[in-house]
N, C-alpha and C positions, 0 to 999 in steps of 0.2 A: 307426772301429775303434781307433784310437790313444788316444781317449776310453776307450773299453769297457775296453782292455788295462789302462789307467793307472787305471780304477775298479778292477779283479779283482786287481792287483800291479802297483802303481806303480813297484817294482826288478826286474821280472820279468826284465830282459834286462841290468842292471848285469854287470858285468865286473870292480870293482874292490873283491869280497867273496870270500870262501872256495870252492872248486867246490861243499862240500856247499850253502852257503849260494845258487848258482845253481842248483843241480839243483833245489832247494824253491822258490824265488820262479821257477821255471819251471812247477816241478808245477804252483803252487796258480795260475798266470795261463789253464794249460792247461786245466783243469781243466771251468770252465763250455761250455766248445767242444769238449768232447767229449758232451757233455750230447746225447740222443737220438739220431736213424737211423737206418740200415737196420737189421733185428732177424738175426741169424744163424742158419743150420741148426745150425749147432755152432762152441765157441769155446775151443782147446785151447793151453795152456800147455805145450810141450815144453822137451828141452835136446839142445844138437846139440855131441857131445864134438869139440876141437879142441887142437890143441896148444897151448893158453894155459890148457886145462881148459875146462869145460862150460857151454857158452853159451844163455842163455834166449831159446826165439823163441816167439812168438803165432802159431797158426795159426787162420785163420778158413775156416769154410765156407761161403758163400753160401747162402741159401733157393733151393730151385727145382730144381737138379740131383737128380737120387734118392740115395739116400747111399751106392749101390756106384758109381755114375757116376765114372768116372774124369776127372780134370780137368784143364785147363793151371792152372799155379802162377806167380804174380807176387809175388818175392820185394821186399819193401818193406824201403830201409834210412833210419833218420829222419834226418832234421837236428837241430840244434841247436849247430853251429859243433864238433863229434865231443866237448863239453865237457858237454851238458848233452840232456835226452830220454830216452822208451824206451817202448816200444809203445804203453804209454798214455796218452800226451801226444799220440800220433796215431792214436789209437783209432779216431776216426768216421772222417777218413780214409780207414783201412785199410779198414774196414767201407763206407763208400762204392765202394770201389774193388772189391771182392770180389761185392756185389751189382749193381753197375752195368757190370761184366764176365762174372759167375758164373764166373767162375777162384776160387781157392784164393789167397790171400795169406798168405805167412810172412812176420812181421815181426819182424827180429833186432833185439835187443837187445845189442848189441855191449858191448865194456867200453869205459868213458868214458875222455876224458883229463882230467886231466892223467896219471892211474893209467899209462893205455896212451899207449904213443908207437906212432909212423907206423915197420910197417905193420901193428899189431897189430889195428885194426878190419878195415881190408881182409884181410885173411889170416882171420880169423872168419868174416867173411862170404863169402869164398870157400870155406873148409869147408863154411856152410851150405848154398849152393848143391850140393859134391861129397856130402853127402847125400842131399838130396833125389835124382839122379842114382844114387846106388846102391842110393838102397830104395825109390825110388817107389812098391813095393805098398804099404808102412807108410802113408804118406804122401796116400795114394789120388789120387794126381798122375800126370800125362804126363811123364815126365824128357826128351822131345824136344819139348816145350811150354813152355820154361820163358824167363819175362820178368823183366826188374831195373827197379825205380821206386825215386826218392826224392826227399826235397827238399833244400836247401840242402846240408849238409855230408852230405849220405845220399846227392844225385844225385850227389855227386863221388865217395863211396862206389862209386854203381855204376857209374860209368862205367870207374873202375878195375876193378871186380871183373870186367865186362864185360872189358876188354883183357886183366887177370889168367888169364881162362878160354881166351881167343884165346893168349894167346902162349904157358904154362905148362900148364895141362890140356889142352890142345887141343878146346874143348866150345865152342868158336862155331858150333858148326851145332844145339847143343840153343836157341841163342837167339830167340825171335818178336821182342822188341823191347825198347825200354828208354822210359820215359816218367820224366821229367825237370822237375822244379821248382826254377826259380830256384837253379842250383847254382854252386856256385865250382871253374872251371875251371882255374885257372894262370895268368892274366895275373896281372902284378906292378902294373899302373899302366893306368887308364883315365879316360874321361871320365868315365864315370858314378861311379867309385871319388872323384872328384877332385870332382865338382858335388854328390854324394847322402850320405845314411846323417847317422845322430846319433843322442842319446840317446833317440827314437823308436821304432829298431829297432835297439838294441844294436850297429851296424855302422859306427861312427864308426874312423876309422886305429885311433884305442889300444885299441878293439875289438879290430878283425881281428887286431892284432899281438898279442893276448892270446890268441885262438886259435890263430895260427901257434904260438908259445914252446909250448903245453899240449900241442898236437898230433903236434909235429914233436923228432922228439930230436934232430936237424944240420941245419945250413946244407944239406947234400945233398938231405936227403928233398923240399925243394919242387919239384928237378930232376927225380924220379923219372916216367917214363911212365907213371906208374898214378895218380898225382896231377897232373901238368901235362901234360890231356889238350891242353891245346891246340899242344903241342911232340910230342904222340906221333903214332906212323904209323897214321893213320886211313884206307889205302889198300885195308884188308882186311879182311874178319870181322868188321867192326862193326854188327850188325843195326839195323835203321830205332828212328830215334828221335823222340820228341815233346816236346818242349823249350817249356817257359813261364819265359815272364819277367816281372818288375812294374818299369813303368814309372818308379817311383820306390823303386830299390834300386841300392844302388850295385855291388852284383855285378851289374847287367842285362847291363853290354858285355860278360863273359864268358860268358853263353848267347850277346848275337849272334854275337861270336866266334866261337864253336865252330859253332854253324848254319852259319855260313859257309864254315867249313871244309869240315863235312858235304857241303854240298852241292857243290865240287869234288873232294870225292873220290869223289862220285856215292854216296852215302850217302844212301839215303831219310831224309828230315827232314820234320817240321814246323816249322816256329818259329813261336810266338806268343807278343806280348804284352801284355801286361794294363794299360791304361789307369789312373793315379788311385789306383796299389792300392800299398804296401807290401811289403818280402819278408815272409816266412812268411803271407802272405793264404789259402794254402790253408787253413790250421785255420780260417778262418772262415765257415763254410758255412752257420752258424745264421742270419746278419747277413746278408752281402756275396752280390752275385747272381755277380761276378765269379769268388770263389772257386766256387762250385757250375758256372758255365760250364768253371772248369778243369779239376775231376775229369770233369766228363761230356764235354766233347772229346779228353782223354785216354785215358779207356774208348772211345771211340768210333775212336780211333786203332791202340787194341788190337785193336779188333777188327776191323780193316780191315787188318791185319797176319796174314793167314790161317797155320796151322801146315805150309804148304809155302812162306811166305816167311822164306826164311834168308840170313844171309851169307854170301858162299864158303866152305868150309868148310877149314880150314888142311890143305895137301897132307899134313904130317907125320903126320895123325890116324889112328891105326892104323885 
């Protein structure tokens, strides 16, 4: 895979050129791994108004349901270190996940950083969400079916947006689950930070600290419980999670971390992880059997999470 990436854009994951100049040797890497898939019933480009102004999300419809069917929604928010990506960069993805669940996936297009500082992607994407919830007929979704996925800087996205709905909206009981790829949870310092990552996967220290500076406008915001999930109260409202990891990523100890957590707080969890593989392995499903075992134990997780299992639901919630 490391091969293929470095054939398609040999800077594709560089850090030490312009954001415009990552966003493009990101496109053109992304690019061929999005190539085929599942085919869609429908594939709609909305904008979901928030207080930053009007935000672009891809909704996709799965083949198979009838087109008044109403559906559960798995809101998709991507990775790319919150510097670089946007629905199309995880296109098949998306499109895997929509047909190998037949839910509905909205996949935000947040504003990038260094443009946006913390918490302006979470706060987006938690508008997204409060749409979907107030017009589900528009939408043709279940607004009490509603699931958060993502990977790297997107699962950290959603786990925040997930606590963001718990503590703030009070809408943790509209959650089924959250399905989770290789995300960065708030540990400062680990094994796998300390033995892994390089100019392979863009995730070497002057990496990461290149995303922390883009992402974060203070020394505060890496405190914040919406980003340093593994410091916040995971005691309540947190709907069952499915959590992957790759074995050779230097963010790995912060999914086991957090798994760990999960599961003293009696948090249904998965934790899996992935043998031999790389971060960002999910975009490679054309290739690698690993990445396609991901999305389909993930769906498979989904749906093993029926729309009567919820989190408690917060007593404040009118």
């Amino acid at each position: 895979m490391i091969a293929k990436q470095n054939e398609l854009a040999g800077d594709a994951f560089a850090t030490d050129v312009t954001p415009a100049q990552m966003c493009e040797n990101y496109d053109t890497e992304r690019a061929f791994w999005n190539e085929g898939g599942p085919q869609m019933a429908r594939t709609t480009d909305r904008e979901v108004a928030t207080a930053y102004g009007a935000v672009s999300v891809r909704q996709y419809r799965p083949a198979g349901p009838a087109p008044q069917d109403t559906l559960p929604v798995i809101v998709f928010i991507h990775g790319g270190g919150w510097v670089v990506g946007n629905p199309t960069t995880h296109d098949r993805i998306t499109r895997i996940l929509a047909d190998s669940t037949k839910a509905c996936v909205v996949s935000v297009d947040y504003t990038l950083s260094p443009e946006a500082k913390y918490p302006q992607a979470l706060n987006e994407c938690v508008a997204v969400v409060r749409a979907l919830v107030d017009a589900p007929d528009e939408w043709g979704i279940d607004a009490d079916d509603i699931s958060l996925a993502g990977d790297s800087g997107g699962a950290s996205l959603a786990f925040g947006v997930a606590l963001h709905l718990r503590d703030e909206e009070k809408l943790a009981d509209r959650l089924r689950c959250m399905l989770l790829y290789y995300g960065i949870y708030g540990l400062t310092d680990s094994a796998s930070r300390r033995l892994l990552g390089g100019p392979w996967d863009g995730l070497g220290d002057d990496d990461l600290q290149y995303y922390y500076n883009a992402y974060f406008g203070s020394p505060e915001d890496v405190s914040s419980p919406w980003f340093n999930v593994v410091g916040a109260d995971l005691g309540h409202g947190v709907p069952p999670c499915y959590m992957a990891a790759a074995a050779l990523d230097p963010l790995r100890d912060d999914s086991r971390t957090l798994a760990a957590q999960l599961g003293l707080a009696g948090v249904t969890n998965q934790y899996e992880e992935f043998a031999g593989v790389i971060h960002g392995f999910a975009h490679h499903t054309r290739m690698l059997s690993a990445a396609r075992r991901l999305l389909a134990h993930s769906a498979q997780f989904f749906t093993d999470q029926g729309p009567d299992q919820r989190p408690d639901a917060d007593p404040a919630r009118p």
